[in-house]
Legacy VTK file of the C-alpha trace (Angstrom):
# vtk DataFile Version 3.0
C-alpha trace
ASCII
DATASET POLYDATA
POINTS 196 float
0.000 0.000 0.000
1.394 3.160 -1.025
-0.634 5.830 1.181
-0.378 5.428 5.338
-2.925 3.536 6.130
-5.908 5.244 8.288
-6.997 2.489 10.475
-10.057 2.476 12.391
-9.328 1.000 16.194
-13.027 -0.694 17.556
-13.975 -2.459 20.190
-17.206 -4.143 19.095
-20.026 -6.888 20.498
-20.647 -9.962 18.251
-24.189 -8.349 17.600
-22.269 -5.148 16.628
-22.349 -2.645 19.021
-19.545 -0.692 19.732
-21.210 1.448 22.762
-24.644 0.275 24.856
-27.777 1.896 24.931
-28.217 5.483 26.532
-24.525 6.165 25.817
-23.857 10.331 26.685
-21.425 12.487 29.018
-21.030 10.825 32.228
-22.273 7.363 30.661
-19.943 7.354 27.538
-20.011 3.709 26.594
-23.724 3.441 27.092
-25.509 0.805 29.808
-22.806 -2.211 29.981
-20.474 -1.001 27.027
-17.596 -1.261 29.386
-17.721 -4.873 28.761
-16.093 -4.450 25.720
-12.936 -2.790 26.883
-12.067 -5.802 29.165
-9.596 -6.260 27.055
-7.673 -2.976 28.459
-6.899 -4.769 31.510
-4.027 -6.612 29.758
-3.072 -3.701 27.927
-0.004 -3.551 29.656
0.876 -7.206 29.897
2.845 -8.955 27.114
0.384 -11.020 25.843
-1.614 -10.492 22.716
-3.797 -7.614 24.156
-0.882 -5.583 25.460
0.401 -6.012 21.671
-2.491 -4.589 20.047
-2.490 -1.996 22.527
1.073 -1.134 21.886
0.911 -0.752 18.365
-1.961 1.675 18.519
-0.172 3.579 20.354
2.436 3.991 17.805
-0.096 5.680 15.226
1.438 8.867 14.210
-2.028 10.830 13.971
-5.610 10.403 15.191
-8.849 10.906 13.464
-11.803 11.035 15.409
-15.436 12.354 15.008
-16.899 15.225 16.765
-18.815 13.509 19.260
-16.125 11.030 20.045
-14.173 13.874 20.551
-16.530 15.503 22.954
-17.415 12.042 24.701
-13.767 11.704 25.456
-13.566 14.823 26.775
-11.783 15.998 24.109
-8.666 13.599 26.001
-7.570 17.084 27.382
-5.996 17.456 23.762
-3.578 14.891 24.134
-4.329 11.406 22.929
-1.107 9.554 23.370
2.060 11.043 22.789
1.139 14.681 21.827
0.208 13.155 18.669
-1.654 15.472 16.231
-5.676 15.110 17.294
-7.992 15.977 13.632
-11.939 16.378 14.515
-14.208 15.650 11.889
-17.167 18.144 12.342
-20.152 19.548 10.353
-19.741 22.914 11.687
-16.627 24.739 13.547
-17.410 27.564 16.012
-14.454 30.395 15.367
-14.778 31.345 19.528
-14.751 27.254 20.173
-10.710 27.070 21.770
-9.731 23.049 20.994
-6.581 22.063 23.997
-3.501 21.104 22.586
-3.311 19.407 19.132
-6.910 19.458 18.338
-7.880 20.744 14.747
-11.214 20.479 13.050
-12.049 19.732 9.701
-15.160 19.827 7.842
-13.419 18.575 4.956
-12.984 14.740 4.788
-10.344 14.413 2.448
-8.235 17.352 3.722
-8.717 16.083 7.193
-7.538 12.397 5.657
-4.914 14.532 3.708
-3.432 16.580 6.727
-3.410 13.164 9.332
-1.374 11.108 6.569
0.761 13.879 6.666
1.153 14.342 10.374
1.439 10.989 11.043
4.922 9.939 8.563
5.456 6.641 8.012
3.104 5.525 10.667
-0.544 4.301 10.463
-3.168 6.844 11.175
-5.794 6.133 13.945
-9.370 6.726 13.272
-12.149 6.625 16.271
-15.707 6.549 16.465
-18.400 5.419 14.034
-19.260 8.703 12.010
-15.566 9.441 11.228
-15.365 5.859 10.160
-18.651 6.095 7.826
-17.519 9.833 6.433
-13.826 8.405 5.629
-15.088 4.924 4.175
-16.950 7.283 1.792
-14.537 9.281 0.454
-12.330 6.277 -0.068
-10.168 7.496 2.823
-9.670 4.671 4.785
-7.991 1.682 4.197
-7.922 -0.867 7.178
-10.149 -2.119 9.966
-9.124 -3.445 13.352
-11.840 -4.681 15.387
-11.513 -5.942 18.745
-14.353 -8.281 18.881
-15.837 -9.006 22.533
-17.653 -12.505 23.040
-20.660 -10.971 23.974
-24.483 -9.540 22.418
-25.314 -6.574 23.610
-28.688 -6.499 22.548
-28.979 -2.420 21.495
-26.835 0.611 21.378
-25.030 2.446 18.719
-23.724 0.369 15.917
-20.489 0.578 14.070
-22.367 0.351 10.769
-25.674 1.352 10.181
-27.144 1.321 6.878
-24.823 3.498 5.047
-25.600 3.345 0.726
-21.970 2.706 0.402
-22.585 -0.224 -1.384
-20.655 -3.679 -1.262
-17.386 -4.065 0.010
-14.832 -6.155 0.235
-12.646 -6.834 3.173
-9.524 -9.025 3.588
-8.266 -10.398 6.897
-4.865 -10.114 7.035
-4.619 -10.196 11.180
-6.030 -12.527 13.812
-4.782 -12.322 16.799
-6.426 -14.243 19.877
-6.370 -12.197 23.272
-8.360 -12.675 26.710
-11.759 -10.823 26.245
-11.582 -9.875 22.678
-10.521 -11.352 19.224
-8.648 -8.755 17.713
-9.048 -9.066 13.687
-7.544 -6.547 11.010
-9.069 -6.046 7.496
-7.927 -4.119 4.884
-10.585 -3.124 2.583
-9.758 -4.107 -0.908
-12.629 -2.953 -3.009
-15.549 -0.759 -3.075
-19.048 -1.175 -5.092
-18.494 1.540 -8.217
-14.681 2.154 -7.525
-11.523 0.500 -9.129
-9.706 -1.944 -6.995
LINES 1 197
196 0 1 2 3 4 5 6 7 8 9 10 11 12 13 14 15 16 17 18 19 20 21 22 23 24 25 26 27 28 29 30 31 32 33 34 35 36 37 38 39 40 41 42 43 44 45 46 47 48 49 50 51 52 53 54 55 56 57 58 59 60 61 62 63 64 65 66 67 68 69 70 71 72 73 74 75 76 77 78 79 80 81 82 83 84 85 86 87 88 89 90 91 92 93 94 95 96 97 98 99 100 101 102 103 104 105 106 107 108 109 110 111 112 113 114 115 116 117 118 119 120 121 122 123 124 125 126 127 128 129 130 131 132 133 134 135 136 137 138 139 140 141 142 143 144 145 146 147 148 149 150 151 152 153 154 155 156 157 158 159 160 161 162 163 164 165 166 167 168 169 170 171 172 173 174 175 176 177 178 179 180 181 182 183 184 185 186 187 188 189 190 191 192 193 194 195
């Protein structure tokens, strides 16, 4: 692949949720989406999950949507490392003062543009559902790693919702097994309408 890759980093149920019902400020993962960031607990162990963790925290550049953003509480404008932060937004308020790194964008492809940039020769990582969606559709990003927790939810907020993007194709080219999650990496390899 010629272009750093823009990864989207998910923790998702097998029913695929990637927060629980009700999910706001103060409840951020919705009712019981902390289950599926068990995983975390061995994010510092040497095992599989403190891998996964490691290497996302060697991204060079994070793209997250607005709400993510603001769920997170804005991560006090540094993510990990002082690493550049790029909001995806549909509206930027002049007087609105983002901490440290923060930029927004309502411009997908210069916000995909700017991160690839930022980040070198290092993957890019991309939070939150809506970023995900806005990127997928501008043929902006280029891998999936999904942390899968062994358990339904039942309801929440979805990772994809009925988007008109068409088919596409995905090809594994990670599995790694961890305790609590199955962490799987796809890079997407064609979309409905576009040239592989």
């Amino acid at each position: 692949m010629g272009r750093t890759p823009l990864r989207l980093y998910m923790s998702m149920s097998v029913d695929g949720y990637i927060a629980g019902p009700d999910d706001r400020p103060g409840q951020e993962l919705g009712r019981n989406g902390g289950r599926l960031f068990n995983w975390l607990d061995d994010r510092m162990s040497e095992g599989i999950n403190g891998q996964v963790y490691a290497e996302a925290m060697l991204t060079g550049a994070v793209i997250s949507g607005r709400r993510t953003f603001e769920l997170a509480g804005r991560w006090q404008g540094n993510h990990h490392d002082g690493v550049p932060i790029h909001v995806l937004t549909h509206h930027i308020d002049p007087a609105d003062e983002l901490p440290g790194s923060a930029k927004y964008y309502t411009d997908v492809n210069a916000c995909a543009t700017e991160a690839r940039e930022a980040a070198g020769d290092r993957a890019v990582m991309v939070h939150g559902a809506s970023a995900a969606q806005a990127l997928l559709a501008a043929d902006q990003l280029d891998e999936l790693e999904l942390h899968l927790v062994p358990v339904l939810l039942g309801d929440g907020r979805r990772l994809f919702e009925p988007t008109g993007h068409g088919h596409i194709e995905l090809e594994l080219v990670r599995r790694l097994e961890g305790r609590n999650a199955t962490h799987l990496r796809y890079r997407i390899v064609h979309q409905e309408g576009k040239q592989p």
